[in-house]
C-alpha positions as CSV (number, residue, x, y, z in Angstrom):
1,X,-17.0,-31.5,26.3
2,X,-16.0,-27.9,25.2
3,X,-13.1,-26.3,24.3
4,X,-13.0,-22.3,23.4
5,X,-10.0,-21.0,20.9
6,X,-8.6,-17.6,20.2
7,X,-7.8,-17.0,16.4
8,X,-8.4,-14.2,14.0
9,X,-9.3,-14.0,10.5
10,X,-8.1,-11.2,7.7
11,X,-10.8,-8.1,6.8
12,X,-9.2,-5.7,4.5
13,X,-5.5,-4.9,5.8
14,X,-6.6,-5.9,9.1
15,X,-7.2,-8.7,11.3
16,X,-10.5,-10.0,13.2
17,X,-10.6,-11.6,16.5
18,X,-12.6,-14.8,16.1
19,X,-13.3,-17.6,18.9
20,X,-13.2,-21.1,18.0
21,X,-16.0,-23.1,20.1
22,X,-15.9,-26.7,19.3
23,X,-18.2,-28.8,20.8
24,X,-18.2,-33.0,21.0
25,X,-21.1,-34.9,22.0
26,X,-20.9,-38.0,23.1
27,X,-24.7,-38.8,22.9
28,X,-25.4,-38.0,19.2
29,X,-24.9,-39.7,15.9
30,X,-21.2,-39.2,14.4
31,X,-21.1,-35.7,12.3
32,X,-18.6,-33.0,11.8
33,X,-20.7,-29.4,11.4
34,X,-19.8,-25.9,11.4
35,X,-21.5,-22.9,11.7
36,X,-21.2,-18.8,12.3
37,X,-21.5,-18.1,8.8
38,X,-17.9,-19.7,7.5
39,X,-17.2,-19.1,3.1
40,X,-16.3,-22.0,1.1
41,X,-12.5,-22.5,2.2
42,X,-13.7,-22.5,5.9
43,X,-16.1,-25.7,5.3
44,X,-14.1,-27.7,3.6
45,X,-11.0,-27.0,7.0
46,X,-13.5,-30.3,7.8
47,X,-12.0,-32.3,5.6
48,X,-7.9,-30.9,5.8
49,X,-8.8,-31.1,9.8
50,X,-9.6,-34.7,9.8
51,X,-7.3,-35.9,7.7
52,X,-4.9,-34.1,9.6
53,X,-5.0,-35.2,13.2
54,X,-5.4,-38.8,11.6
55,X,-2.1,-38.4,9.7
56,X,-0.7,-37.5,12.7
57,X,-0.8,-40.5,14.8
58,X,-3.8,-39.2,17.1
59,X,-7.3,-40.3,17.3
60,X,-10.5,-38.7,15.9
61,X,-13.6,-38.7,17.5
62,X,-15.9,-41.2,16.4
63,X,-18.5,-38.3,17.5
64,X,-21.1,-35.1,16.9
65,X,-18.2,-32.7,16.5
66,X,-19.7,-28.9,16.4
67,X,-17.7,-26.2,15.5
68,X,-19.2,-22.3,16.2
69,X,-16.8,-19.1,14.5
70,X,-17.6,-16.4,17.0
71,X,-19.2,-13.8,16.6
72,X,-21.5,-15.5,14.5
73,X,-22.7,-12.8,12.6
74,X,-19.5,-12.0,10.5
75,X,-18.8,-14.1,7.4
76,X,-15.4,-16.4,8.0
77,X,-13.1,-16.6,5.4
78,X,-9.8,-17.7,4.3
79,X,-7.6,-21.0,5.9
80,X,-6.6,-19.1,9.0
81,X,-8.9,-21.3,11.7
82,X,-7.9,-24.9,10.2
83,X,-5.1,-25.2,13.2
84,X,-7.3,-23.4,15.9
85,X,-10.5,-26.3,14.8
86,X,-7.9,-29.0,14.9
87,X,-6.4,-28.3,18.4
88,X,-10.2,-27.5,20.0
89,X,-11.0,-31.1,18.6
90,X,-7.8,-32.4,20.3
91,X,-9.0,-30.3,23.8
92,X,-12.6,-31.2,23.5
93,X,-12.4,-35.2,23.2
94,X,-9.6,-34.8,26.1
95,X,-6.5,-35.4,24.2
96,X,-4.7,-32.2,25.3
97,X,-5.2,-30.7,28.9
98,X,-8.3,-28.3,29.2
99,X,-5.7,-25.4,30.5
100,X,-2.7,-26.1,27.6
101,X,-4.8,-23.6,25.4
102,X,-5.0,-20.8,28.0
103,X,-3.4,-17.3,27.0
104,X,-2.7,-18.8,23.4
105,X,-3.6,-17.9,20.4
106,X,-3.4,-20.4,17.4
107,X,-3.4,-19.6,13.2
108,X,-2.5,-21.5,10.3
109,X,-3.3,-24.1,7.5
110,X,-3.2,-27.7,7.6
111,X,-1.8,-29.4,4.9
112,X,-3.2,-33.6,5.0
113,X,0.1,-35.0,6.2
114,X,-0.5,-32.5,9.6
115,X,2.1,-30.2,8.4
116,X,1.6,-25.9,9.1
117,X,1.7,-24.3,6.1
118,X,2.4,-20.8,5.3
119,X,-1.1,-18.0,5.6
120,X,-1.1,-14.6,4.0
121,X,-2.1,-12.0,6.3
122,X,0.1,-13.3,9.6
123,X,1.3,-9.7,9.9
124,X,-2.4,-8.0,10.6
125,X,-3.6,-11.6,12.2
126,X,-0.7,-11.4,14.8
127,X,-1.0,-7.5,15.7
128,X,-4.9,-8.2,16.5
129,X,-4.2,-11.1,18.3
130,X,-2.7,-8.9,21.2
131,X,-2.3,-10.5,24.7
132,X,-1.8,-13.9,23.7
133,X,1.2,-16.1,22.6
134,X,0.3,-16.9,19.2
135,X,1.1,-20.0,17.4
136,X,1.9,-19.7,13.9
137,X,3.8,-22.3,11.4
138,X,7.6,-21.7,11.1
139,X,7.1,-20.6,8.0
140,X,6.1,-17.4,8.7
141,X,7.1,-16.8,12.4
142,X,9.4,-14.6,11.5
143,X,7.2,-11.8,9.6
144,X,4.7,-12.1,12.8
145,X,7.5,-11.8,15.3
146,X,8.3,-8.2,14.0
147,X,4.8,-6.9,15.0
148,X,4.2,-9.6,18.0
149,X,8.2,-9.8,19.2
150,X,8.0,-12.8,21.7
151,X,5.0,-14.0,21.9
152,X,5.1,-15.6,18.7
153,X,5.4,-19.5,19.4
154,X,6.0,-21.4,16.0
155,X,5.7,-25.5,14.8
156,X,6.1,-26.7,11.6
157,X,3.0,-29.1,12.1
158,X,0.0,-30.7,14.6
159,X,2.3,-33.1,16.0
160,X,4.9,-30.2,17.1
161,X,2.1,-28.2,18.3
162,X,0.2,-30.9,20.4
163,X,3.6,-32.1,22.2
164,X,5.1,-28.7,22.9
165,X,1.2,-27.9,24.6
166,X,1.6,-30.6,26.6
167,X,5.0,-29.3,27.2
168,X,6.8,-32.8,25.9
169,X,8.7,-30.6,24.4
170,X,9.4,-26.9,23.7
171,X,8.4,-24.9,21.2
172,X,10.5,-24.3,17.8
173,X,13.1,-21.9,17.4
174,X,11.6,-18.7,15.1
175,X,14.3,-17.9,12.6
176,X,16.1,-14.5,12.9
177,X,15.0,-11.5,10.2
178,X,17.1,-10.7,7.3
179,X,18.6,-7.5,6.5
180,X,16.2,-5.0,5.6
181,X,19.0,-3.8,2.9
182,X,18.3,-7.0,0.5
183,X,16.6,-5.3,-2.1
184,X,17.3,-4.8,-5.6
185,X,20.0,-1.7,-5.9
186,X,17.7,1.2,-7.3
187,X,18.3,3.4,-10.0
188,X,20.4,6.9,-9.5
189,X,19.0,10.3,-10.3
190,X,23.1,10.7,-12.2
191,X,22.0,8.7,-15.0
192,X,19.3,11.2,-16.5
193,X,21.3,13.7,-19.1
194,X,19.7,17.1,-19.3
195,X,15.6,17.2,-18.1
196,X,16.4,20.0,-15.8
197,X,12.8,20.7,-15.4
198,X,12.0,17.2,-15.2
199,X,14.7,16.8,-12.4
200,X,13.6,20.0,-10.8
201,X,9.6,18.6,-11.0
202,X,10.5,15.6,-9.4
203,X,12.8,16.8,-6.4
204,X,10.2,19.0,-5.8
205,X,7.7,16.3,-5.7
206,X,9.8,14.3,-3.3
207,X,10.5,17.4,-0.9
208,X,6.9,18.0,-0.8
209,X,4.9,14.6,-1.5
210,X,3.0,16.3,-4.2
211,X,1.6,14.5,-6.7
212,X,3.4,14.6,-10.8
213,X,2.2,14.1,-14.2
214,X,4.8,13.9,-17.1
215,X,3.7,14.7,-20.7
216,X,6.1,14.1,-23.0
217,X,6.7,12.4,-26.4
218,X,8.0,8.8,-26.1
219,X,12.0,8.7,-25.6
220,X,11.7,12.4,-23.4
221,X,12.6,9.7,-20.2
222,X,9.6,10.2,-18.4
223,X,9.7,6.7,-17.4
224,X,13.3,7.1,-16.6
225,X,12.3,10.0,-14.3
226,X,9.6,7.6,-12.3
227,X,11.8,4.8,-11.4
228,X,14.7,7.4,-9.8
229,X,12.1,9.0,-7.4
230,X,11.8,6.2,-4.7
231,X,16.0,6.4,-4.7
232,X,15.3,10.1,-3.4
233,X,12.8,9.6,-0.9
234,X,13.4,9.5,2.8
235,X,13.8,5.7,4.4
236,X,10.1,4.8,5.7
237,X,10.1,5.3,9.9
238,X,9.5,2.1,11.6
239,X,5.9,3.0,12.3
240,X,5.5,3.1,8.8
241,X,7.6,0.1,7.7
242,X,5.3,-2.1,10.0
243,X,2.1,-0.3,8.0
244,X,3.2,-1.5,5.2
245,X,4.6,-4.4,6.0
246,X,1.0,-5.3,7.1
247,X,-0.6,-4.3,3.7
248,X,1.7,-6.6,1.8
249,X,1.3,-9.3,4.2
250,X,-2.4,-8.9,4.1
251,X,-2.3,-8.9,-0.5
252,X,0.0,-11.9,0.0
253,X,2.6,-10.1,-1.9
254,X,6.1,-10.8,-0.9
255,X,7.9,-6.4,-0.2
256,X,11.1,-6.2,-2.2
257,X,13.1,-5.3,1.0
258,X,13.7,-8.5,3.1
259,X,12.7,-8.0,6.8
260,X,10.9,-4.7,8.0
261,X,10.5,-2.5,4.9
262,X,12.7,0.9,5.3
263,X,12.5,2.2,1.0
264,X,9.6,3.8,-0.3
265,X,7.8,0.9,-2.3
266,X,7.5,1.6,-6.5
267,X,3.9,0.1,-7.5
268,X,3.8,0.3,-11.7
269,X,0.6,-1.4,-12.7
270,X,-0.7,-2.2,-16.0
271,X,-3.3,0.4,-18.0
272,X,-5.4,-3.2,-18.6
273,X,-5.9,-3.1,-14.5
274,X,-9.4,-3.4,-13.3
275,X,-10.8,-0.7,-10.6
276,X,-10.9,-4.0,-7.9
277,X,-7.5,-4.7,-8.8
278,X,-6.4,-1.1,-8.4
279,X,-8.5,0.2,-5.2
280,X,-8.8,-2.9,-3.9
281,X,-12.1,-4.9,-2.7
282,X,-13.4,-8.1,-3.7
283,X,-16.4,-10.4,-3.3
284,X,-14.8,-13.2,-0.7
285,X,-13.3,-11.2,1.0
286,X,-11.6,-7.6,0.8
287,X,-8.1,-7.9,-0.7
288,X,-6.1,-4.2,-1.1
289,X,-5.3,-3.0,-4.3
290,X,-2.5,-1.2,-5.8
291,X,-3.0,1.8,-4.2
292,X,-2.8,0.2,-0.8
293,X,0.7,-1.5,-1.7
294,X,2.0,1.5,-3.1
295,X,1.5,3.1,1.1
296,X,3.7,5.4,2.1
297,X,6.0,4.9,-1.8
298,X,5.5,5.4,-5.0
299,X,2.5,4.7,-7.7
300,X,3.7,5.1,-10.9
301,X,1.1,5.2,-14.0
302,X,2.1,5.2,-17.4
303,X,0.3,5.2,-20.4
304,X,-2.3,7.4,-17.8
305,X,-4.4,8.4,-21.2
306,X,-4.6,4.2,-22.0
307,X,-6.3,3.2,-18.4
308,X,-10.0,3.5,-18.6
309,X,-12.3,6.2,-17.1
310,X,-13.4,4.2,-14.0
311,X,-10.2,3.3,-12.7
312,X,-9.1,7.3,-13.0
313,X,-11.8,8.2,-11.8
314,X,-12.1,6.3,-8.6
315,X,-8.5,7.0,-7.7
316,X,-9.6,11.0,-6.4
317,X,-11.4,10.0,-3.6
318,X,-8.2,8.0,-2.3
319,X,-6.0,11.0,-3.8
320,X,-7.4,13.1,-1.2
321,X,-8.4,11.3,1.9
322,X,-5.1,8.8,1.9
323,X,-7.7,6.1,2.5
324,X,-10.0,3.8,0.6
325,X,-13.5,3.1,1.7
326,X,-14.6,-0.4,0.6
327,X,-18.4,-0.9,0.9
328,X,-20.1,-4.3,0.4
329,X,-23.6,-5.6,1.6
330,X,-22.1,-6.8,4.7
331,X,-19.5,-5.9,5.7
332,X,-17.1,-2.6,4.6
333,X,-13.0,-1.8,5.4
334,X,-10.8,0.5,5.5
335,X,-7.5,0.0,3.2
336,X,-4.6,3.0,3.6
337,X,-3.7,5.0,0.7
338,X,-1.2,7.6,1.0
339,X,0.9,7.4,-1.9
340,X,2.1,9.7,-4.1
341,X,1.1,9.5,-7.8
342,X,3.8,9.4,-10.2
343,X,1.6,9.4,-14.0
344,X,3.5,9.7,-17.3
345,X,1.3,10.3,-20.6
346,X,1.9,10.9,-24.7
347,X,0.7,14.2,-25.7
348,X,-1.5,12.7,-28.2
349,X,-2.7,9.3,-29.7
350,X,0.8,9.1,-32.1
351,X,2.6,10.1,-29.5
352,X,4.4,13.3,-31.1
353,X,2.2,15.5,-30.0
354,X,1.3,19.1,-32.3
355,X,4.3,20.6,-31.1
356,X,6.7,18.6,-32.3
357,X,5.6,19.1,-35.6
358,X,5.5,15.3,-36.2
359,X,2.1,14.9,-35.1
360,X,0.0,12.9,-37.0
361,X,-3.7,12.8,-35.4
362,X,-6.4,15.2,-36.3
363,X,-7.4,18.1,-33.7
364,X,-10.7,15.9,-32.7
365,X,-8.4,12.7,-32.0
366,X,-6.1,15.0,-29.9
367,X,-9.4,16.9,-28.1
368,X,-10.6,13.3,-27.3
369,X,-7.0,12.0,-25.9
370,X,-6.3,14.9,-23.5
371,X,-10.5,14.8,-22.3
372,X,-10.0,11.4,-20.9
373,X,-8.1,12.7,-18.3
374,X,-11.3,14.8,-16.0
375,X,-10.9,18.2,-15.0
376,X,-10.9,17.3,-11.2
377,X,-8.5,14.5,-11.5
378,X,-6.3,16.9,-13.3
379,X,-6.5,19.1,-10.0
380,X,-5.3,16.5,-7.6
381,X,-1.5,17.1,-9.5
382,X,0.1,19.8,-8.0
383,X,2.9,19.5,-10.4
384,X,2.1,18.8,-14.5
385,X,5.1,19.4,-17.1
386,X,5.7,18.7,-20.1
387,X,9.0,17.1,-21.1
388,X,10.9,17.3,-24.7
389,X,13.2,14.6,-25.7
390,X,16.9,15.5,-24.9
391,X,19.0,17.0,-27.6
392,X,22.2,15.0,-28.8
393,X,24.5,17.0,-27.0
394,X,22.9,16.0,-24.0
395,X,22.9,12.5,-24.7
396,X,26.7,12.8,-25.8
397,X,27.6,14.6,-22.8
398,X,30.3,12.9,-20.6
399,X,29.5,14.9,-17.0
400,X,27.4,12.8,-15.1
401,X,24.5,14.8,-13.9
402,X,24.2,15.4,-9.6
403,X,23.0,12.0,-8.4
404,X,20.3,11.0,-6.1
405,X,22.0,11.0,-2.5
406,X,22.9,15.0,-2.9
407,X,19.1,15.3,-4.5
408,X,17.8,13.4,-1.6
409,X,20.1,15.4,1.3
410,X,18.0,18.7,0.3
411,X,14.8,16.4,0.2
412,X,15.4,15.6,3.8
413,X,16.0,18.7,4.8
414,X,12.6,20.1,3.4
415,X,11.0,17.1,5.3
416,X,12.2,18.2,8.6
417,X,11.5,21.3,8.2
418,X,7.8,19.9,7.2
419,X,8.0,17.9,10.4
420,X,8.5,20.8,12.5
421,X,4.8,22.1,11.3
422,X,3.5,18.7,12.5
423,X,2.9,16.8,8.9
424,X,5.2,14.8,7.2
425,X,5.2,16.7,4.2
426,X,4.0,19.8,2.7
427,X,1.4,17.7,0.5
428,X,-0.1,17.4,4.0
429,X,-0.6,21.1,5.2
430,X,-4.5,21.9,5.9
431,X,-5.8,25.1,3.9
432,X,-7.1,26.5,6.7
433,X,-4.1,26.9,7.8
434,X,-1.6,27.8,5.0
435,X,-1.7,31.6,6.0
436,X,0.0,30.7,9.2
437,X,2.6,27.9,7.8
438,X,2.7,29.6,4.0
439,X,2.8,33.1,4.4
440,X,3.3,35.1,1.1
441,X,4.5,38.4,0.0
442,X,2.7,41.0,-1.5
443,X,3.9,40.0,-4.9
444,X,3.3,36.5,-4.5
445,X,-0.5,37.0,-3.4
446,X,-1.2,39.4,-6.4
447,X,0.8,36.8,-8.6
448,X,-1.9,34.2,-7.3
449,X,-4.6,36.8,-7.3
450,X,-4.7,37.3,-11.1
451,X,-4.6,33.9,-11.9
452,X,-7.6,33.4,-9.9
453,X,-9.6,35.8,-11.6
454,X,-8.4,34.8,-15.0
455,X,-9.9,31.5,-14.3
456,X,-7.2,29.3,-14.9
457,X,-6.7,28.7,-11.3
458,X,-9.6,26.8,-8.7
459,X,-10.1,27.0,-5.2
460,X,-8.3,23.3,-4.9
461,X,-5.5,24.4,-7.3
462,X,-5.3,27.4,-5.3
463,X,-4.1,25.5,-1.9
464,X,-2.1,23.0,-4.1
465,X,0.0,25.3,-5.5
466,X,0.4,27.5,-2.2
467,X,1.9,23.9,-0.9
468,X,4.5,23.7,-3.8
469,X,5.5,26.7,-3.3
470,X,6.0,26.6,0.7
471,X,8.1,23.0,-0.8
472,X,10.2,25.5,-3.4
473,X,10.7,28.1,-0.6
474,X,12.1,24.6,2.0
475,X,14.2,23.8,-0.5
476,X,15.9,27.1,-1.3
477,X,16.1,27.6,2.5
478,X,15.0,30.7,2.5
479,X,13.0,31.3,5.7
480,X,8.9,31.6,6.2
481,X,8.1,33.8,3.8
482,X,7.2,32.4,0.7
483,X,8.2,35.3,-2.4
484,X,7.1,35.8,-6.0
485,X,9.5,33.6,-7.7
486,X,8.3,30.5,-5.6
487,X,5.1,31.3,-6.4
488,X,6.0,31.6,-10.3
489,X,7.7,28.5,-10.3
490,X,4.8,26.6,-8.6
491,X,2.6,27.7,-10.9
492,X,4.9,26.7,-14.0
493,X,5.7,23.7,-12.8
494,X,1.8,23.2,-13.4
495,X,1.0,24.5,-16.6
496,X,0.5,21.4,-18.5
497,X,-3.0,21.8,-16.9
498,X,-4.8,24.3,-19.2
499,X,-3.5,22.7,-22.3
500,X,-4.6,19.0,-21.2
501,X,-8.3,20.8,-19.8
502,X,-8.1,22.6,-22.9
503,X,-7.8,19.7,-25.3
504,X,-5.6,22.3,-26.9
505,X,-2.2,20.2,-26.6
């Protein structure tokens, strides 16, 4: 007899459809076999299977039991298709009803005892599964009912599943969502004492989604800077909560917000972290990286001069296409990758940096430091400053600096107004047409004009600082036209650049 169930299985941030055929033959010699090119976890969902539907109080077919993972010529990975295998045994040796499985959909592990156990990924798995009721264990109904809404059918093992298909009795009860407000409080702009240019660089960077780099000596806060971005950045639109939501579903990683994610996310890796760990990919099977959970928030690099050369280097393709192309033998993905890139670096090797006059490194060991950083991955910031550590009046200063909700009114406002161009931020403007969406003044243009000739200025930075400065012009509110001082201060709030291309710090 045969018995044909819907499932999926994870590729990249996405899921796969995949049909379960399982055949039993009653004519052969006893033998459990499957086949459609299934990894190392998939073969041994034999042995969990079995031991499984025996632990459960039903009978296992003393049969040849075949098992084909449609379309056969994908690789099968992960634990997904133990509880689709174990109900098409149960439908081919005719102990459920042939039509129970019709217009279902089934996922999940099998732990020995017959219990559902919890998969990573049920966020993608359930949004490709559209169509059909899919059964997932309790544990995780609830993440898969915010993409799937009611046709998510949860059991909390076999025996639940095999009575409620035979309609013994119904289905369990998926628990409601949390809050999506149950994260961690985070940090307010107020705290910072003085850094106006610092707090002036990073509402900018916010307004606009432009990327930042902070060079600084250790104690100038540039750290302190990073982790106060995500409290000024607009809440995440549902469309994009449920993209991210699937990313971190489909890493395994548990989002910091409980329920559908509606704050930025703040991704801070290591400078030991590998290029796989950081872009994502993978041999098994295609897992995203740090760039991936760090969609549509924050990525936050410090210590940028302490990560090594490949990892920099393979984060401009993903800087500029908000996407990361995985390619393997067989098989290649797609992960998402708009972020914005928060990097914070010492001026030099000691950290002090030539002009504090504390500097302790020889002109080589500085000229090596700032060249780790390549010329085109320099480009990709549209904003670079440096940062000085605050003076003790600063520090002493009882005012509390303007906190983060009035910062992030005026960042809202520049958004909207992005909106109405049809991106979501400035960042996103196409240079073809800036001269329609960023028109400049006379001033401004010649400002631009001699910086391109001077050489200090590309093509790429060219566009990137036109962007800033259409941010800078949002944010003062001061119509289309974009003037010389917006200009000016776009292109200071870059000058880090020469110095770091330079070596010259």
């Amino acid at each position: 007899m045969l018995a044909c169930i819907e499932s999926a299985i994870l590729h990249g941030a996405d899921g796969r459809r995949v049909a379960v055929e399982v055949h039993v033959n009653e004519g052969a010699l006893p033998g459990f076999s499957i086949v459609g090119l299934p990894d190392a976890a998939v073969r041994e969902s034999r042995d969990r299977v079995r031991a499984a539907v025996m632990t459960s109080g039903l009978d296992w077919p003393n049969r040849r039991i075949t098992v084909n993972l449609a379309p056969s010529g994908i690789k099968k990975g992960g634990v997904w298709l133990d509880l689709p295998i174990a109900i098409g045994v149960l439908v081919a040796s005719g102990q459920l009803p042939g039509g129970c499985t019709k217009g279902k959909a089934f996922v999940g592990e099998l732990g020995l005892d017959g219990s559902l156990r919890e998969v990573q990924g049920i966020v993608p798995l359930a949004a490709t599964l559209v169509g059909a009721d899919v059964v997932v264990p309790t544990t995780c109904a609830t993440e898969a009912s915010m993409v799937a809404g009611r046709r998510i059918r949860a059991a909390s093992s076999l025996v639940r599943v095999s009575r409620a298909l035979r309609r013994l009795e119904g289905w369990e009860m998926v628990p409601p969502a949390c809050s999506a407000h149950g994260g961690p409080p985070l940090p307010d702009l107020g705290d910072v004492r003085g850094q106006f240019t610092g707090r002036r660089a990073l509402e900018v960077s916010a307004a606009g989604g432009h990327h930042l780099l902070l060079v600084g000596p250790p104690g100038s806060g540039k750290t302190m800077l990073a982790r106060r971005l995500p409290g000024i950045l607009p809440p995440l639109r549902r469309d994009e909560g449920l993209e991210v939501m699937k990313v971190w579903s489909a890493a395994g990683v548990s989002h910091p917000d409980r329920g559908l994610p509606e704050r930025p996310a703040f991704r801070s890796p290591h400078h030991s972290a590998t290029e796989v760990s950081m872009v994502g990919g993978g041999s098994e099977w295609l897992r995203p990286g740090e760039v991936s959970l760090a969609h549509r928030g924050v990525l936050f690099l410090d210590e940028l001069g302490e990560f090594p050369v490949s990892v920099l280097e393979a984060l401009r393709q993903p800087l500029e296409d908000g996407v990361v192309h995985i390619s393997r033998a067989r098989t290649s993905a797609d992960l998402p990758a708009r972020f914005l890139l928060v990097a914070a670096m010492n001026p030099c090797p000691c950290g002090e940096g030539s002009m504090t006059g504390a500097c302790r490194c020889s002109e080589p060991a500085r000229a090596r430091y700032a060249r780790r950083l390549s010329g085109p991955l320099l480009d990709r910031f549209d904003l670079a400053i440096s940062l000085s550590r605050p003076d003790v009046d600063e520090l002493l200063e009882d005012a509390r600096a303007e906190s983060s909700a009035k910062v992030k009114e005026r960042v809202g406002s520049a958004r909207l107004e992005a909106a109405a161009r049809g991106v979501t931020c400035n960042a996103e403007l196409p240079a073809s047409g800036l001269d329609e969406t960023a028109p400049m003044s006379s001033e401004a243009a010649a400002l631009l004009e001699r910086r391109l000739r001077s050489g200090s200025l590309s093509a790429r930075g060219l566009h990137r600082v036109r962007r800033v400065a259409r941010t800078i012009a949002d944010l003062d509110l001061v119509g289309p036209l974009v003037g010389q001082r917006h200009v000016a201060e776009a292109l200071s709030l870059r000058g880090v650049h020469s110095a770091l291309i330079g070596g010259r710090w």
